[in-house]
N, C-alpha and C positions, 0 to 999 in steps of 0.2 A: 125712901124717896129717890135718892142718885140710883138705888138698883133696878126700880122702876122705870126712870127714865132709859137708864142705859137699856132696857129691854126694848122701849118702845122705840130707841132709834133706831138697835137691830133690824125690829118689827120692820120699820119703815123701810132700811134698807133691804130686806130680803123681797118687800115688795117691788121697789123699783128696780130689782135684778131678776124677779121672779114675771111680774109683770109685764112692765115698764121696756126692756129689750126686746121679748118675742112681739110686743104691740108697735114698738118706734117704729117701722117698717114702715105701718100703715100710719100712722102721724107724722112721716115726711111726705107724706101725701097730699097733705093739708094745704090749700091754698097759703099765698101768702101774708094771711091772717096772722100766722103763726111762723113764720121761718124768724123773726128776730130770738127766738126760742133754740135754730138750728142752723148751724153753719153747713148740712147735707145737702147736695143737688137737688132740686127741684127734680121729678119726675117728669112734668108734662102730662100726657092727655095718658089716663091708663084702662082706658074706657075701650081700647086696641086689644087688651088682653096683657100677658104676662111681661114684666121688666125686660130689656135687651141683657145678654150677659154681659155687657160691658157697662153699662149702667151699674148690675148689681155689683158688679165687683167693685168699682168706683165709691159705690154707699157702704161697701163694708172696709175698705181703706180708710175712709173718713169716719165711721164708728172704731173704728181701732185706734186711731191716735187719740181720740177722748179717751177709749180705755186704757193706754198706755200711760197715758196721764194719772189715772188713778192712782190712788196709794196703796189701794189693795192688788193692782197689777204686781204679781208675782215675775220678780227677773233673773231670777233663779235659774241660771243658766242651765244646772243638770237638769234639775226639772225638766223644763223647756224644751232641752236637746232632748230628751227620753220621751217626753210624749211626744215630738214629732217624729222621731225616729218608728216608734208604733203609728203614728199615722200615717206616714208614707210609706212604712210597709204593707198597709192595709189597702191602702190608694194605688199601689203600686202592682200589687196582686189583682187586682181590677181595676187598668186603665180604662176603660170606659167613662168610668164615675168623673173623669176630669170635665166633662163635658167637652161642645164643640168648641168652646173658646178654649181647652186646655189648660187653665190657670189651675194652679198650685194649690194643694192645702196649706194650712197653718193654724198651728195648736198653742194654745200656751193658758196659763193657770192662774188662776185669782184666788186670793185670798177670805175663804170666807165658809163658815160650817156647814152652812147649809148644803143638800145630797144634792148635787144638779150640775147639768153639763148644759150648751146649748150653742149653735149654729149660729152662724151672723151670714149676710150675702158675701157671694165670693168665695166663701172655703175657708171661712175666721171662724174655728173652731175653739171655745171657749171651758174651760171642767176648774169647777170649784175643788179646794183643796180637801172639802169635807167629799167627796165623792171619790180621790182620790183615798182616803182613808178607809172610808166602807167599802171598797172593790175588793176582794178577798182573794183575787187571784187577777194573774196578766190575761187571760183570756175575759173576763168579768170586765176590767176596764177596758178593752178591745172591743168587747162588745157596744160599749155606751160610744168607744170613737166611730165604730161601723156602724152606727140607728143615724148619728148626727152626721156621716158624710154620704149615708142615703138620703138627708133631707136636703143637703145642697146639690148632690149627682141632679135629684131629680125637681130642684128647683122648685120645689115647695114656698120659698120664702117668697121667690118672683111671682108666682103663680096666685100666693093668697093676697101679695100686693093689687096685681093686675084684676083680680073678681072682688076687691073690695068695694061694695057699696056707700055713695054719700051717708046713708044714713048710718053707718059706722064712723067715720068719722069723728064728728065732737066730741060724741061720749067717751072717744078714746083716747083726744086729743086731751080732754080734760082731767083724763087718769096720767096722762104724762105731766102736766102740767102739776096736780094736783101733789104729785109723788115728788118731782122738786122740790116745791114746797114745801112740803112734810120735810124734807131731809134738811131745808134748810134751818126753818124755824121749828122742827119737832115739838108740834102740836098735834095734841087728840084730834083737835078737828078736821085737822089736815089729813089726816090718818082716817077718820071718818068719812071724808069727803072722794077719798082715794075707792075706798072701798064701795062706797055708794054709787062711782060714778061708772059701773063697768056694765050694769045693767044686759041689755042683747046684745050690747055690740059683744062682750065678752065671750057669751055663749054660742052666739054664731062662729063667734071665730074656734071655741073647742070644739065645738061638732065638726067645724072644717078639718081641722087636726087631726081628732080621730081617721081618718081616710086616710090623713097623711100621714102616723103614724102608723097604722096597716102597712103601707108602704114603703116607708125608709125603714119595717123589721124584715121585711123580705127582701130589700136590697143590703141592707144591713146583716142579713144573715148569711148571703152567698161573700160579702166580701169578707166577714170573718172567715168561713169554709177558705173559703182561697189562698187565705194570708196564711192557714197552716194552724188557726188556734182553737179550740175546744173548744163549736158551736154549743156545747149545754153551760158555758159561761153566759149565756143571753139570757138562758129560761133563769139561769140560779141567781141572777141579778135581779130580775124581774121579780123571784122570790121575796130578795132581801129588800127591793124596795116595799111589797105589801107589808111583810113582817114590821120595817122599822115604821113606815107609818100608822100600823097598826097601834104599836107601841109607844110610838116615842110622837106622834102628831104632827104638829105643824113645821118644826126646823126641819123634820125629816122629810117632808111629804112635797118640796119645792121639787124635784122631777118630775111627779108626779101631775102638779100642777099645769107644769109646761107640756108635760108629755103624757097626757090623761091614759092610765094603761087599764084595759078590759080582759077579763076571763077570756074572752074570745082569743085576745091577744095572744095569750099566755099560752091556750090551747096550740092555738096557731102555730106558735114556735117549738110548744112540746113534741108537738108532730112532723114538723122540718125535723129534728133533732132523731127521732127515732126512724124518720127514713134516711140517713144516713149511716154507714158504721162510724163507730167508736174515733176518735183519733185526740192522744192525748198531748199534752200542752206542759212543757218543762217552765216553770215561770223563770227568769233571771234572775239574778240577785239585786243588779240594778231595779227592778221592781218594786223590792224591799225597802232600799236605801233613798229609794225616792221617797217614798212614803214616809219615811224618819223624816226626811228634808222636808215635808210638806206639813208634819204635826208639829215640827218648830218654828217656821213659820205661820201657821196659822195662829196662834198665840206666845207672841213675842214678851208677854208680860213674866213677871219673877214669878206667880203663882202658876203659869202656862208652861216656864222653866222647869218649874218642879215637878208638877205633874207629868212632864215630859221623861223627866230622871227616874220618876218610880215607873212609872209606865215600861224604860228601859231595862229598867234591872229586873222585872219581872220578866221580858223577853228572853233574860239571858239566864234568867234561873228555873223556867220552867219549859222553853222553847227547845225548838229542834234545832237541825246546823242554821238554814237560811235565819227563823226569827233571832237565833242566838248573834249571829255575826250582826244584823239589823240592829240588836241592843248594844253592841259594843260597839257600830256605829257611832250612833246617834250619841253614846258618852263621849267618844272622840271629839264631834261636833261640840258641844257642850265647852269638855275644856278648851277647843278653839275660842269658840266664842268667850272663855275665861281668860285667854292667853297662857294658858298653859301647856307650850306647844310639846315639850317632852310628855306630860300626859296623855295627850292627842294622840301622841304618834305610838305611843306602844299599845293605847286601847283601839287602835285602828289597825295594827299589827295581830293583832284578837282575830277582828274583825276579817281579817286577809286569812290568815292559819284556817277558819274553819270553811270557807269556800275554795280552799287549795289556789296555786299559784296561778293554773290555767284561767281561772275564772274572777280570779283579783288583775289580772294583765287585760282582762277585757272588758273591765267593768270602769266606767266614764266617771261612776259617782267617787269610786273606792282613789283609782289615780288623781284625778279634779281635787281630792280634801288631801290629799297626801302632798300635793303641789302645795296648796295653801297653808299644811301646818309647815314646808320649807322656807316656803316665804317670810311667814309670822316668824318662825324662828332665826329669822335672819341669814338662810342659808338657800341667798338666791342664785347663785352657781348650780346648786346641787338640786333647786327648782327646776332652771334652765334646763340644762340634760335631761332629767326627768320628763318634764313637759315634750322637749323635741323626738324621745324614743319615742313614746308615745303617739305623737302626731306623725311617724313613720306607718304606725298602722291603722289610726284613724286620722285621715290629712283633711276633711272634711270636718270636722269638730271644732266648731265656734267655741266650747269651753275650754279647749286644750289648745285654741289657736291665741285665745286672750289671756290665758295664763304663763303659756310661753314669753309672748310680750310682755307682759306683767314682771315676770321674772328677770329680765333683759333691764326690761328700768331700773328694777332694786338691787340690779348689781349694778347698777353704772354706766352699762353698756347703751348707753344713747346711741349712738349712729347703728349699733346693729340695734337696736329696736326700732327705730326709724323707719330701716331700709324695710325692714320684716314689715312692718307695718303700713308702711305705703303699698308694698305690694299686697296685702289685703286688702286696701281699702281701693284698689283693681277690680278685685277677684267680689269682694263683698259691698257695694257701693252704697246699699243700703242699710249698712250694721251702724248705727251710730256710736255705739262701743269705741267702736276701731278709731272711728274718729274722733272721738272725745281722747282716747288713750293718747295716738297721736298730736294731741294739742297739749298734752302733759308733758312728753317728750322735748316737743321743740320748745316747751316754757322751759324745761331744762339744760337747753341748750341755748337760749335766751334770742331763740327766731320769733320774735314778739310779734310780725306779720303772722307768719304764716300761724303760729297760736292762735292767731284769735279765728282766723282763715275757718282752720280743720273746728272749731269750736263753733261756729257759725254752721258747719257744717251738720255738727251734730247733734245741734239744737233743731234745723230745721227737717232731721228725719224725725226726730223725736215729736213735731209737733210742735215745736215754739220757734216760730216764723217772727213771730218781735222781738225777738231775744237774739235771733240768728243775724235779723237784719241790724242790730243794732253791735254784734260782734264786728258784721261786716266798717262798720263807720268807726269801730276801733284799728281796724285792720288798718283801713287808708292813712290813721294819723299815727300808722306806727314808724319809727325812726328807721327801722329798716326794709322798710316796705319798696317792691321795684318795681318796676314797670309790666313784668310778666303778671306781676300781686296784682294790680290796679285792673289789668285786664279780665284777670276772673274775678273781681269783687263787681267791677261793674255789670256783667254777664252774670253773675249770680242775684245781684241786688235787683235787675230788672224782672230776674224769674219769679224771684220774692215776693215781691212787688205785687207783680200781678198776680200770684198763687192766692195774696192775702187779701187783694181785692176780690178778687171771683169770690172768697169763701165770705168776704164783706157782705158782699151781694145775692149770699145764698146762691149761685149759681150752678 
């Protein structure tokens, strides 16, 4: 019976991730019948044609802090930095895709088995952990980030807002609606009701896809070619996705869903592919150890543990160099996560020996867990150094910038973490990290203003605007609070304010 349930809440959720996101688009459309349901912008009249880019980027800031919120939002720093780091190189090889507003991409990973990646407005580029697990090469998941930053280049998501018909509407409104629901109260019916309620408006909208998938694999194939990575990673994904759904049905079949793919398709890309030569694709190691980083987070439980550990030892007992160093990995991580930070560090030591020096000095995941077994083990001097060569040659590395900090605290070093740290929070204004770090800082150095100050701060990038404003009313009644304090509490409490009203008002 519990193992039933637990399926059907799965169930549920993979619909409201599988469904439920590619549709919200068109359910913020919805009169205000329905916005006490959605703190998103109102659209206005879309009867004009496609979203403004600044509108959509605007609805996909405000979908990202609900997913930031999530428990399943993955903050898994190397993670994180490694797939942006392949999407902006990808972006970056074909500036064009920026559009004419120029805004940014941004990648980052959720927790959850199911194969699927998916686009939000704006350039919020989303990949389930289970997709990062089935991509069998750096070129393969290059591939899935170039189809999803062809569907934001060319504005697909504005586009099927802007030609949405009323008569789409309800039915769609009622499968968001419905899917809540379900998640809340995990009931069959709700679950039934989900499913029943998708009717044409559903199908119209995959047949619209369909075009738009044609589309973001043509623009999705020149900006793989460009980034320099092995376009036949598109068709052999393409592969693996029929195969596993073949095989394996419905867990696997959720890209699929999103991203309906046709023989035509498949031809399509087979033949891009053979009209260009050959050009081959070295995958990283950090590839590898993402991937480790991604199977222990997606099942955090003691049997997910386990399965993890044999899983590893088979890497290293029957693998070649890369899977081999990936299994010694991921046992390092383990006895981290055990506190066994001398274990850690000699199976991580493995793990550096079979990718040679050159390739463990430039690798984010290998340095990042070798900072962390210093720390754990109590040797945050020997963190610090560590940390700072390293940000010598990657000075751009959010994980190497907050570990440094990190280390600076657990030696004791307050005022240089401080100082290091305000000037990040300069340079990165919108890392709420830096600013949470920093209100740890100054609680240890016992600035009980400005604590609550930079905590207020880092609540309200995070999303919790009540939480932030309510640090700010700890701030003012703090004993050492001065008058420079009082000026940016009041300046910030006004922004708050109104930020939390507008989103009161669905605005």
């Amino acid at each position: 019976m519990r193992t039933s349930l637990f399926f059907k809440q799965q169930r549920l959720r993979r619909i409201f991730r599988i469904l439920v996101f590619p549709l919200l688009f068109t359910f913020i459309t919805q009169p205000l019948a329905y916005a006490q349901y959605s703190n998103l912008p109102t659209l206005g009249d879309t009867a004009r044609g496609e979203l403004s880019p600044l509108m959509e980027y605007k609805i996909g800031v405000e979908i990202m802090r609900r997913i930031q919120m999530d428990p399943d939002y993955i903050e898994d720093e190397v993670i994180s930095e490694y797939l942006n780091n392949i999407g902006h190189k990808l972006v970056n090889a074909t500036p064009d895709v920026r559009g004419e507003t120029g805004n940014d991409f941004h990648f980052f990973a959720l927790r959850d088995q199911t194969l699927n990646a998916f686009a939000l407005p704006g350039g919020f580029i989303g990949v389930h952990t289970g997709l990062l697990l089935a991509a069998q090469s750096e070129s393969e998941l290059a591939s899935v980030l170039s189809h999803e930053i062809g569907h934001v280049s060319q504005r697909h998501i504005a586009r099927m807002i802007g030609n949405q018909k009323q008569d789409m509407l309800i039915p769609i409104a009622a499968l968001v609606l419905a899917a809540i629901a379900g998640a809340a109260k995990q009931t069959d019916a709700a679950g039934a009701l989900v499913m029943g309620g998708q009717g044409l408006a559903v199908q119209k909208q995959l047949n619209f896809n369909r075009d738009a998938e044609r589309e973001a694999d043509r623009v999705g194939f020149l900006i793989l070619k460009n980034a320099g990575f092995d376009t036949n990673g598109m068709v052999l994904f393409f592969e693996r996705l029929q195969r596993a759904n073949r095989h394996y049905g419905e867990g696997f079949s959720a890209y699929l869903r999103t991203h309906p793919l046709t023989s035509e398709r498949i031809a399509d890309v087979e033949a891009r592919v053979r009209s260009e030569s050959y050009r081959q694709h070295a995958d990283s190691p950090d590839f590898y150890y993402v991937r480790i980083r991604a199977e222990l987070l997606q099942d955090e439980s003691a049997k997910g543990m386990e399965t993890a550990a044999a899983n590893f030892q088979e890497m290293i007992k029957i693998g070649s160099r890369l899977p081999a160093s990936a299994g010694y990995y991921g046992q390092a991580l383990l006895a981290l996560k055990q506190n066994d930070t001398m274990k850690a560090a000699s199976l991580l030591q493995e793990a550096k020996k079979l990718v040679g020096d050159k390739a463990a000095q430039a690798s984010l995941a290998l340095i990042s867990t070798s900072i962390d077994i210093k720390i754990a083990g109590r040797q945050p001097a020997e963190a610090a150094r560590e940390a700072l060569t390293a940000l010598s040659r990657f000075p751009a590395s959010r994980a190497l910038s907050h570990r440094y900090a990190g280390a600076l605290y657990h030696a004791g070093n307050y005022d240089g973490a401080a100082q290091y740290l305000r000037k990040q929070a300069q340079l990165y204004r919108s890392d709420p990290m830096v600013h949470g770090m920093l209100a740890k800082v100054y609680g240890a150095q016992e600035k009980i203003a400005l604590m609550h100050i930079e905590l207020a701060e880092s609540y309200s990038l995070s999303g919790g605007l009540s939480a932030a404003l309510e640090q700010l009313s700890l701030a003012r009644q703090a004993p050492d609070v001065t008058f420079y304090d009082h000026s940016i509490i009041d300046a910030k409490e006004r922004e708050w304010q109104a930020q939390r009203l507008e989103e009161m008002q669905g605005k």
